[in-house]
Steps between C-alpha positions, in 0.01 A plus 500: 500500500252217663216268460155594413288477844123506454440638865770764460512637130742732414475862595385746195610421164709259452714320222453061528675191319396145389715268556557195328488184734660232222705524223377581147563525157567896568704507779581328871260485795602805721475774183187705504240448215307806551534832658202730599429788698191563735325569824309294764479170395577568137788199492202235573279647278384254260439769234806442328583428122737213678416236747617594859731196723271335692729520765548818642840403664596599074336873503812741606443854552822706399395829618223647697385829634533692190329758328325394172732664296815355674357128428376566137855594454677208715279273295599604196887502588476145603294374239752606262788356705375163446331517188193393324431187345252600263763732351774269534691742740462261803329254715189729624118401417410828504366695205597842514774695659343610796357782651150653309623242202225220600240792445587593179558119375171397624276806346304395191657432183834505710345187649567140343182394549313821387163410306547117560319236738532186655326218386317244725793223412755774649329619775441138570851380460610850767258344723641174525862595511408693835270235603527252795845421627671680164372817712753618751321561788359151459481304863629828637299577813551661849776726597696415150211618278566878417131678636598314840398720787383813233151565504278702215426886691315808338608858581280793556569623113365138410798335433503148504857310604672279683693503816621295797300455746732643737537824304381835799267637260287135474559463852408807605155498314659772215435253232241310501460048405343448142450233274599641189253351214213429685181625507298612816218268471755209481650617840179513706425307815957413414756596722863562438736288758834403521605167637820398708709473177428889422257389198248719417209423361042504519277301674183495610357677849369167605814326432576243838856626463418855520190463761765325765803745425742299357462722168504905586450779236739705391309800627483355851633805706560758191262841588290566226472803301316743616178603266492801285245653354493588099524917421258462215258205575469467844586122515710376808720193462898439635728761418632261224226466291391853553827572333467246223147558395371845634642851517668582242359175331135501597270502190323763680807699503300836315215498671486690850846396781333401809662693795719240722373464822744600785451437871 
């Protein structure tokens, strides 16, 4: 059993506790509030049904390096030791009893909210409550905000996700720096740097900061890709988007392959 650490998650699946930092109404600061079960960074995840601490120091993982089955099933054995509150078993938040439960309780009709929607007042009022300094990562900057040192990378299947920046497979050119959400036409004549803090972030070519050095890109000193050439329409881009967009993606995918070239 130990802390959460955002630059060393937990090995394969794993099964995670809040923590309450005060006392409540429900029971003592110490006792967990919610138990789940995931991989990667599943315990910050903010898609949750339940807010997450927003200080990590308050995210325990119980067990790690499980199979999937052997954490569905530690989930569910803990959740029952300390009970539900919804069901008035115990002090828990959460809403099933673990395991594929959450799947089943959120499916259609199962779900509370099937066939209903928020109106403007209550999407207003959710906004506010997380607003400002009632949000938890509010002030929270540097080395004690969570994506600290993590950049956004894209495999060669396409996937878009984030890692540290001293992860081999970034450093090493394997995955390559993206800036998930923004389009290509936004991004020209823009290069991505990181500064002496390990922020990452765009700026212009012509940037004084980037012209004299002080500000290097991320992709100083990673070998590119070699280019590939697409079976069926011939075009010839990074191996990447070869893989993303052509072969077996290529619109022109029935018409006639076009031999590879070999040397």
């Amino acid at each position: 059993m130990n802390i959460y650490q955002r630059k060393n998650p937990p090995i394969g699946f794993y099964v995670y506790a809040y923590i309450r930092s005060t006392d409540s109404e429900t029971a003592k600061a110490g006792t967990p509030y919610y138990i789940g079960k995931g991989k990667g960074n599943r315990a910050i995840c903010k898609k949750h049904s339940i807010s997450l601490p927003s200080d990590y120091n308050y995210i325990i993982i119980l067990e790690q390096n499980l199979s999937e089955i052997g954490a569905l099933a530690l989930e569910r054995r803990i959740i029952k030791w300390w009970g539900r509150i919804d069901n008035n078993t115990g002090i828990l938040r959460n809403k099933t009893n673990g395991g594929e439960g959450l799947e089943e309780f959120s499916k259609g009709e199962q779900n509370g909210f099937y066939g209903k929607k928020h109106s403007n007042e209550s999407k207003l009022k959710q906004s506010q409550v997380k607003s400002g300094k009632n949000n938890p990562m509010y002030g929270i900057t540097g080395k004690d905000h969570h994506s600290y040192g993590t950049i956004n990378v894209r495999d060669n299947d396409g996937n878009v996700f984030r890692v540290s920046t001293d992860d081999p497979r970034y450093v090493s050119g394997e995955l390559l720096f993206v800036c998930k959400g923004i389009s290509n036409t936004i991004l020209i004549g823009k290069v991505a740097v990181r500064d002496k803090n390990g922020r990452t972030f765009m700026i212009s070519k012509s940037d004084p900061k980037y012209q004299s050095g002080e500000l290097v890109s991320v992709n100083k000193g990673v070998p590119k890709s070699k280019d590939s050439t697409c079976i069926h329409c011939g075009f010839i881009s990074n191996a990447s988007n070869i893989s993303r967009w052509h072969n077996n993606n290529c619109k022109n995918k029935k018409g006639t392959e076009v031999p590879s070239i070999t040397s």
